[in-house]
N, C-alpha and C positions, 0 to 999 in steps of 0.2 A: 586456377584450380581446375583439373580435368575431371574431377567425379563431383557433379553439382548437382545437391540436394536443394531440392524444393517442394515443400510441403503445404497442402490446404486441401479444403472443400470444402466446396460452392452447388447448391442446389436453386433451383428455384420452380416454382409451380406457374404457370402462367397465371400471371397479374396477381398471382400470390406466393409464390412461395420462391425463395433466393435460396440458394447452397453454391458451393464450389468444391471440389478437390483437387489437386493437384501434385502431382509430384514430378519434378525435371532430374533430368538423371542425362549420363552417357549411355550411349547404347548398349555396354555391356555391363551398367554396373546399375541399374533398376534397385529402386528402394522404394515400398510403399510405406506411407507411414500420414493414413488419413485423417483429415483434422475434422472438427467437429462439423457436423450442418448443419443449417441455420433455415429456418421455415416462414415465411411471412402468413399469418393469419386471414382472416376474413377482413377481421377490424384492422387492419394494417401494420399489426404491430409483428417484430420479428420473435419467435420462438426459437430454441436451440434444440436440437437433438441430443445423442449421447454424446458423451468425453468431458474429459477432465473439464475445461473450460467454461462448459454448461451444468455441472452436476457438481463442481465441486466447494463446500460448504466449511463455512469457520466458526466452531462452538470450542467454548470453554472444555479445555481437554487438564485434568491434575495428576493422570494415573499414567500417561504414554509417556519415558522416559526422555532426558531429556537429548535434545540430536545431537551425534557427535561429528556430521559429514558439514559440511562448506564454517567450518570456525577459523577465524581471522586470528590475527596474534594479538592478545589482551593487551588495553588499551588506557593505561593510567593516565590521565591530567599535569597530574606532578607523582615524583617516585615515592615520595612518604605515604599516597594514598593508599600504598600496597602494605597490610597489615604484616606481612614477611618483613615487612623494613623495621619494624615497632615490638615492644615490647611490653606488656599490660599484667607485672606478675605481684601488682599489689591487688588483691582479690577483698570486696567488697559483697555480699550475700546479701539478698533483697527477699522476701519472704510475705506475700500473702495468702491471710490466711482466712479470707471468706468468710467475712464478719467480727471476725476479730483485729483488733492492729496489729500490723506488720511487723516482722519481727526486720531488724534492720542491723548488721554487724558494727562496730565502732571503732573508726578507722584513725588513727592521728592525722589533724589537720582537714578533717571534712565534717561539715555540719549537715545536721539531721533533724530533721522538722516532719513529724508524724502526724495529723488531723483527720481524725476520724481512722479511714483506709486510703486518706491520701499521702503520699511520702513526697517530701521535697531534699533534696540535696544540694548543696555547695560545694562542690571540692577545692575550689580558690585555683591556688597553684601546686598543689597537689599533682606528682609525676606519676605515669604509670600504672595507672590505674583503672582496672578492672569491673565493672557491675556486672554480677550476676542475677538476673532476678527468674522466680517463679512461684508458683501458687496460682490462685484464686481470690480476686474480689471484683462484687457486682453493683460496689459502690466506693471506687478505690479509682485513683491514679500516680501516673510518674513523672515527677518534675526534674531533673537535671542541669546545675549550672555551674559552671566553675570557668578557668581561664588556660587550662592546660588540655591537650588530646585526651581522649579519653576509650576506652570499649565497652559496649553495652551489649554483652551477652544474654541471650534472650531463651531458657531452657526449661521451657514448657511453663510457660506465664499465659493468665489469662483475664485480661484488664477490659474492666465495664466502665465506666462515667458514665452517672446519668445526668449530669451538669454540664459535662464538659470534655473538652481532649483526653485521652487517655495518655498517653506521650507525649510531653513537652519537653525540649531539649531547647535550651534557651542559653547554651553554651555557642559562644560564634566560632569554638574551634572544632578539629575533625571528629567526629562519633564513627566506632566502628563498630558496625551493627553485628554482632557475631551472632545466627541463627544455627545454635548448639545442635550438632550432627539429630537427625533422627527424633528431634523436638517439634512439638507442634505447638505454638504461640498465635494467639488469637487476642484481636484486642477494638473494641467498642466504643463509639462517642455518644452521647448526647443528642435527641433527636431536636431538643430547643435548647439554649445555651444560655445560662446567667451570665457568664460574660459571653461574645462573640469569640469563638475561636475557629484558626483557619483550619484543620486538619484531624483528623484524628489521632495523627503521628506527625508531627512538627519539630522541625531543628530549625535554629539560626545558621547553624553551621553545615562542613560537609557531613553525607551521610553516604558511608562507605561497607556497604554489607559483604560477608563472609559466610562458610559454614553452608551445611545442606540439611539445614533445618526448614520447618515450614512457616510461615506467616501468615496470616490470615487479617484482613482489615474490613471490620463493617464501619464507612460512613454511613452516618444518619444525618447528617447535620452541614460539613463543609465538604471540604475536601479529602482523600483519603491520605495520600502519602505525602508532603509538603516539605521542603526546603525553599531557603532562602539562597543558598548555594547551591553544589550541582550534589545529581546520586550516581553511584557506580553499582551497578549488579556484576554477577561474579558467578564461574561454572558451581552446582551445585545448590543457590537460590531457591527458594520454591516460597513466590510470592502470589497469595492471590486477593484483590482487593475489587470491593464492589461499595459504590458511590450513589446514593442516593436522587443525591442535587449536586454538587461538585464534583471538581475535575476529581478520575482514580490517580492522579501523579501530576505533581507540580512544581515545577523548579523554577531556579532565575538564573543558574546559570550553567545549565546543562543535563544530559540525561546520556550515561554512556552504559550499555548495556554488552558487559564480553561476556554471558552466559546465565543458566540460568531458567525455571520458568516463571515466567512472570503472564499472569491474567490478569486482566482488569474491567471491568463492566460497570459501565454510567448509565442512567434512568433521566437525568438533568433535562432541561431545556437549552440546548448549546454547548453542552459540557465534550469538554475534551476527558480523552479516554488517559493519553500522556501529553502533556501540555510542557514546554521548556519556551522563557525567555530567551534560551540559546540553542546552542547546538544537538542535536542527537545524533550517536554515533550507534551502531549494531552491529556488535562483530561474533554474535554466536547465541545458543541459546534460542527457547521460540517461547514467543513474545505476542500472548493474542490478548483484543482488545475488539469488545463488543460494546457499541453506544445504540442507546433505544431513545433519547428523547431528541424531541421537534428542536425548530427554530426557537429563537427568542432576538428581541428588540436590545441591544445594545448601548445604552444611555449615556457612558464615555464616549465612543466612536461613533453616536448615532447613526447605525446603523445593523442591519439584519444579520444575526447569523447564525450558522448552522453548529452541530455536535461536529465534533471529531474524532475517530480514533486516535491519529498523532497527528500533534500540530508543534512546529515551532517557528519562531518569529524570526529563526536567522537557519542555519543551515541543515539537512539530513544526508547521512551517509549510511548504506548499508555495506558493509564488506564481507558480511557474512550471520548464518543462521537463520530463524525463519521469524516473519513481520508477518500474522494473520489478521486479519483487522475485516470488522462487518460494521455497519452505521445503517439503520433502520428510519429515522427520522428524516422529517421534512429539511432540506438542505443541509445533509449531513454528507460527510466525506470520508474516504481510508486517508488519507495522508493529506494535509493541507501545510507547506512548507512557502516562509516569508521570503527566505532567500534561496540560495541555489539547492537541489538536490541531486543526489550520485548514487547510485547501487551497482557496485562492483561486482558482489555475490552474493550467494545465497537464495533465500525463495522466498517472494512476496506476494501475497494475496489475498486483494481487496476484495469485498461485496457493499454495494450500497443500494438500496433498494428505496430510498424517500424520491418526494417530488421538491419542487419548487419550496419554499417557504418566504411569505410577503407577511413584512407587519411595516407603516408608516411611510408608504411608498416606497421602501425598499426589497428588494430581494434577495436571497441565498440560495444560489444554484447546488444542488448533490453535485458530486463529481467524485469518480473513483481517488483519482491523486492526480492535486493540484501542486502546482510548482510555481509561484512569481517569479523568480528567478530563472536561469538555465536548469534542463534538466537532463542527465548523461546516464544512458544504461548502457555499461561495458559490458556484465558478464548476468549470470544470475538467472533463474525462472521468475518473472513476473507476469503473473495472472490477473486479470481484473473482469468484473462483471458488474453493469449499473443497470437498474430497471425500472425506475421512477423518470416522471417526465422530463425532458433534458436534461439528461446527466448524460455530460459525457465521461468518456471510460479516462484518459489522462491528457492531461491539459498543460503547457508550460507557456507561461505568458511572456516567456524569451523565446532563446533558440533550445533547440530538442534534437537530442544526438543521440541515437541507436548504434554503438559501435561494436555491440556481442549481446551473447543470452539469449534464454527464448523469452518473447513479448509474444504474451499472447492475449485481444480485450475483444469483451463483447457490448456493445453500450447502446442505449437508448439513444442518445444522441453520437456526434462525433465519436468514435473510437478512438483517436492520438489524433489532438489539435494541437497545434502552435502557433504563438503569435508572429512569433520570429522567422528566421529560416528554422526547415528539419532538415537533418542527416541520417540517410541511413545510410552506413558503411563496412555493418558486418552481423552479424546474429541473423538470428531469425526472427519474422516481425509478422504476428495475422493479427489483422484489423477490421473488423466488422461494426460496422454502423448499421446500428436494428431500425435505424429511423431515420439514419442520415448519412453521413460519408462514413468512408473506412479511415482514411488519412485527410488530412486535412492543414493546409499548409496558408498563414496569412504572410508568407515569404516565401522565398523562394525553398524548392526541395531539392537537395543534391542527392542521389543514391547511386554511392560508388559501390559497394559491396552487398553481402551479405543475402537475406530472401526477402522477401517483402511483399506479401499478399493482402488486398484490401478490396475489402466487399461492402459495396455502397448498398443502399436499401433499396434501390430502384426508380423509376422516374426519373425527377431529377435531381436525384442524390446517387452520386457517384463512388468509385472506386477511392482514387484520386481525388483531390480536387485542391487546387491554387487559385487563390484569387487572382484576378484579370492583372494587375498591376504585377505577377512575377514570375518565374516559369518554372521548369522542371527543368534538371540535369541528373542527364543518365551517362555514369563512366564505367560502369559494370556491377555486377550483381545480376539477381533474377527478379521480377517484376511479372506480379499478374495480376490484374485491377477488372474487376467486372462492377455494373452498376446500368443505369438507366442511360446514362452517357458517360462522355468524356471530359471533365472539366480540366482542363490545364492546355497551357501553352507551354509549348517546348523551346529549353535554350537552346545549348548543343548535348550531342549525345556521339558516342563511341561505338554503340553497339545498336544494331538497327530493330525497330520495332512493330511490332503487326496489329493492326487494329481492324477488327472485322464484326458482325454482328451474326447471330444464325440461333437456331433452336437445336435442344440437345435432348436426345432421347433419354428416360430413369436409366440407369444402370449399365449407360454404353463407356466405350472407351474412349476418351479424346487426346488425339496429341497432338506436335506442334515436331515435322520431322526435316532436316535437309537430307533430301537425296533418300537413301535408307539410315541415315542417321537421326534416332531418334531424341531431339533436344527437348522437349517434355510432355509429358504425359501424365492424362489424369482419365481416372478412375472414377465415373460418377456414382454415388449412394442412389438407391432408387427413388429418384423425381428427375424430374424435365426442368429444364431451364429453355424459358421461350422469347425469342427475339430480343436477347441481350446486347449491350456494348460489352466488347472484351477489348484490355490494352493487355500486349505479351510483350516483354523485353527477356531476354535471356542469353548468357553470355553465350558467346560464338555469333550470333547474328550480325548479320551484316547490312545497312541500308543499300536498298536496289537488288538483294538476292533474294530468289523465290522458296517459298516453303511450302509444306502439303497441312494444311490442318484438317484432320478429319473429327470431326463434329458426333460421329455414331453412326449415326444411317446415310450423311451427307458428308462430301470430302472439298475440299476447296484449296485451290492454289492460289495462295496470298504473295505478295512481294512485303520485303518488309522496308521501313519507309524512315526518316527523318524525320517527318514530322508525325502529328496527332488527328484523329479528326476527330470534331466536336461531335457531331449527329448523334444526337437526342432517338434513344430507340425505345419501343413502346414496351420492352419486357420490364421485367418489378411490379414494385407497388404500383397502383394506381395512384394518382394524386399529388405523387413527388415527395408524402413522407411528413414532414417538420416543414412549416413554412420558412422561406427564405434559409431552408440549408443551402442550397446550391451556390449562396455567396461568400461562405467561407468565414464567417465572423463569427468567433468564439461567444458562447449565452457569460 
């Protein structure tokens, strides 16, 4: 590609303050487009300046409509899940009436059991069939059970229990949640419970919603939204549910979300915001998820853990819509995924602001989004921000492949760790380590394409960094790595690279030019950056051909080289940061 865009900045203050910018271009086709700054403190810690990355904030939003750009093709399980397949025209009226019994329609073949303002129903094998319910009662619930599909229309009902669930659906086959256009349903559990109940909306079965009506869930007690099978959200949705002590959403065996808005906010100790034994799929729709409580001690898995916005135990796919997710608690996370995760499309972005959490000599690190598995970002804007003590920004304790999108993380610790190899192959990739590396690689790192700008905290925490056991491979792309040194060894590489150290005056020009052609160019915001490591890779270079880098006030002809050099240079932080960053092993 002859017009190569590369974007960042990098300041730094002497022995306080890091920034970068950057932008690599052809000489005749200049583009700026500068990326945030980043300020090291007194007390060592790094600050952000303006831009998205540093300013930008995830609160419960019910009134912004919902997005109709990056939506995927809707994404059914099996094709009966789609209420278009089905038909529900035996119609059944539910009626509370707030203090008085219910009035309740009488249907051939369905039984009706009324106590107090609670209604229980059986519809056995009953086809076809339709519940309508609404009203009012603040000592009233719905129980449903029968052995046929059923739909459960929900048009302006509004269900208290002070005993117990308000929704019991105890039927193991499909419920399809139909939220009656322009209705608002609000429904309440039990703050103590004469019996234990998991949810304050509980199926045995699927729970399949419809309709652009509204929903509203106050747990007090368990959980807010709960199956025992999976849920589907659907365009038009408007769910918003708040969890006291339990998860806001709870599945066993999946959570696929094609549109929709869905809020959810947990208070819990540990509590997930969307929680699935299985898969999570997002194909549209935006989807935010605010967790505020700490750790908690784990007495099944004896062991520490933290809240989570979305967690599941096997796979996460974004292909589209927006994933907003903040987690305030002591080792809390945006995304914690058992097996692999993928984000094709759309826009994700975390905040996690906790520290550490230790109870019974264990601990639960924050971390923006966690992956055990491989983690693949094709396409998509993903944003992340962590600011409690090591937390790093995204972590995949495989391999971790950047092959599109913008990535862009600012994190207390590591900014993009892996355990495995990383790939970056194509998008754009800024990674700032406020405390520690920008990239950080416990394998080897291949970056054939794409941009890839990583700002280490200084000392000796680096841009880069591979642990001693693997190296770096450069086959193209753009590369600009600043930090306190240089931590990697080099495999082989295709394109030659310049490693130099110098001071930079606030607000001068720097580039990086052969001949009069200039291959990049940055733009400093006004601070100094003082006796830095800079690694430069960018395509067209060549090892053993000379370049001009002028620095601002200083100009210097570099060769560019095969290999790296380590030398440790005195600009950044003072002190080196995180102890034992510079060796590459993920908290």
């Amino acid at each position: 590609m002859k017009n190569v865009l590369i974007t960042a900045a990098i300041v730094c203050l002497e022995a306080m303050i890091v920034i970068a910018c950057i932008t690599a271009c052809s000489s005749d086709d200049v583009i700026d487009n500068i990326y945030d700054p980043f300020s090291v403190s007194t007390q060592g810690g790094v600050t952000a300046g303006s831009g998205e990355l540093s300013t930008f904030t995830v609160e419960i939003d019910s009134t912004t409509a919902e997005p109709v750009d990056d939506v995927a093709a809707e994404y059914m399980p099996e094709a009966e899940d789609s209420i278009e397949q089905n038909s529900f025209a035996n119609v059944l009226n539910i009626t509370f009436n707030n203090g008085s019994a219910p009035s309740v329609d009488d249907v051939d073949g369905v039984t009706v059991s009324i106590d107090g303002e609670h209604v229980t129903i059986d519809h056995g094998a009953t086809k076809g069939l339709r519940y309508v319910v609404s009203g009012t009662t603040q000592a009233g619930s719905l129980t449903i059970a029968g052995t046929k599909k059923y739909a459960l229309e929900m048009n302006g009902v509004s269900i208290s229990n002070p005993d117990s669930a308000a929704i019991n659906l105890l039927s193991k086959k499909r419920a399809y949640i139909i939220l009656a256009d322009g209705s608002k349903n609000t429904i309440a559990d039990a703050t103590t419970s004469k019996a234990d109940h998991k949810a304050t909306f509980y199926a045995k079965g699927k729970l399949l919603l419809s309709g652009s009506g509204t929903l509203n869930i106050n747990a007090n007690y368990n959980n807010g939204l709960q199956t025992a099978d999976y849920i589907v959200f659907r365009t038009g949705n408007k769910v918003n549910i708040k969890a006291v002590s339990g998860h806001g959403i709870k599945t066993n065996d999946g959570v696929f979300v094609n549109g929709g808005i869905i809020n959810v906010e947990t208070a819990g100790a540990a509590a997930k915001g969307i929680n699935s034994e299985s898969h999570i799929i997002v194909n549209g729709g935006r989807t935010t998820v605010i967790t505020t409580g700490t750790g908690a001690w784990d007495t099944d898995d004896n062991e520490a853990k933290g809240a989570a916005a979305i967690k599941t135990d096997s796979t996460l796919t974004v292909n589209g819509g927006q994933l907003l997710l903040r987690s305030t608690g002591a080792g809390g996370k945006g995304i914690k995924a058992d097996g692999d995760a993928t984000i094709n499309a759309g826009t994700v972005k975390v905040i996690t602001t906790g520290s550490v959490y230790s109870s019974g000599g264990d601990t639960a690190s924050p971390k923006g989004i966690k992956v055990v598995g491989n983690l693949n970002i094709a396409g998509g804007t993903v944003l992340v921000r962590t600011s409690g003590t090591k937390a790093e920004g995204i972590e995949s304790k495989a391999v971790l492949t950047i092959s599109g999108g913008d990535v862009e993380v600012a994190a207390y610790d590591d900014a993009i760790n892996s355990a495995g190899d990383m790939y970056i192959t194509g998008g754009s990739v800024v990674a700032v380590g406020t405390n520690n590396d920008g990239l950080d690689s416990n394998g080897n790192m291949y970056i054939k394409g794409g941009t890839a700008v990583a700002l280490g905290s200084g000392g000796a925490e680096t841009g880069i960094d591979i642990d001693e056991q693997h190296r770096l491979y450069i086959s193209g792309g753009n590369i600009f790595g600043i930090g306190g040194r240089i931590d990697a060894q080099l495999g082989s590489t295709t394109q030659g690279i310049v490693t130099t150290t110098g001071s930079v005056t606030a607000g001068s020009t720097v580039y990086v030019a052969s001949g009069t052609t200039v291959l990049a160019r940055f733009t400093m915001p006004p601070y100094g950056y003082s006796n830095g490591t800079i690694m430069l890779s960018a395509s067209g270079m060549t090892s053993g051909s000379s370049y001009t880098v002028s620095l601002g006030s200083t100009v210097q002809t570099v060769t560019a080289s095969a290999t790296l050099s380590s030398t440790q240079s005195g600009g950044g932080m003072p002190g080196g940061g995180m102890p034992g960053g510079g060796g590459g092993r993920p908290f």
